[in-house]
C-alpha positions in Angstrom: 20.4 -141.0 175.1 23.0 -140.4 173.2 26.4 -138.7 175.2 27.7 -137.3 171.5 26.1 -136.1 168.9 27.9 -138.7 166.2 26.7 -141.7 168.3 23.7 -143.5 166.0 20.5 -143.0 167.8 18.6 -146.4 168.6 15.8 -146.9 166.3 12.9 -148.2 167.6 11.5 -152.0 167.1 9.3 -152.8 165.4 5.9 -154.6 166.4 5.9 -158.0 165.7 2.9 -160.1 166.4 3.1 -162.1 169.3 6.0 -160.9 170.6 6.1 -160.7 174.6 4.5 -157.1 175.6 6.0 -158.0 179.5 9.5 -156.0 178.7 7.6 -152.8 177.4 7.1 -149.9 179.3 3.5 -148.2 179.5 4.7 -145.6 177.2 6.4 -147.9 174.4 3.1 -150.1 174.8 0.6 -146.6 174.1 3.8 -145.9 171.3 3.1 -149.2 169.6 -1.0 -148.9 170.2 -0.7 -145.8 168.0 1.2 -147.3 165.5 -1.0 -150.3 165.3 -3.7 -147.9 165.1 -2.1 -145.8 162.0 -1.3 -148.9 160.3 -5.1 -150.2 160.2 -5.9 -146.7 158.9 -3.5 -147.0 156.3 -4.7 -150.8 155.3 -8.7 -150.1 155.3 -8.0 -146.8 153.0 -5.7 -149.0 150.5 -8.9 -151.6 151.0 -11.6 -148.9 150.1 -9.4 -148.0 146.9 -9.5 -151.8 146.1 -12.8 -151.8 146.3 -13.7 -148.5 144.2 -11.5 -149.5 141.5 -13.0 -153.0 141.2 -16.6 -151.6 141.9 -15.6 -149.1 138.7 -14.3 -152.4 136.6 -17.2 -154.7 137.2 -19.2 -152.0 135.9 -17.1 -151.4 132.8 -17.9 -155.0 132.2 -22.0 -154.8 132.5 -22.2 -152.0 130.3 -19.9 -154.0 127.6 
């Protein structure tokens, strides 16, 4: 915690793969669970868009 208010705050780390989990408390492992978590959400939505536009393209290219 910061003592004054102009001291930077610590930012927290990122995950990275692989990285030893024996250092990390039980709340910055649930922290990191939930951002793991949010970040799969984020990827299979960008996926289903993928998938919708290329569905919509191959069939732009059947009717032709």
């Amino acid at each position: 915690m910061a003592i004054f208010d102009d001291e930077p705050k610590k930012k927290a780390r990122p995950h990275e793969i692989g990285q030893d989990l024996s250092l990390l408390s039980v709340g910055e492992l649930t922290e990191r669970i939930g951002i793991l978590r949010d970040e799969i959400t984020r990827l299979e939505n960008e996926l289903k868009a993928k998938d919708g536009t290329k569905s919509a393209a191959e069939a732009l290219f059947r009717r032709g």
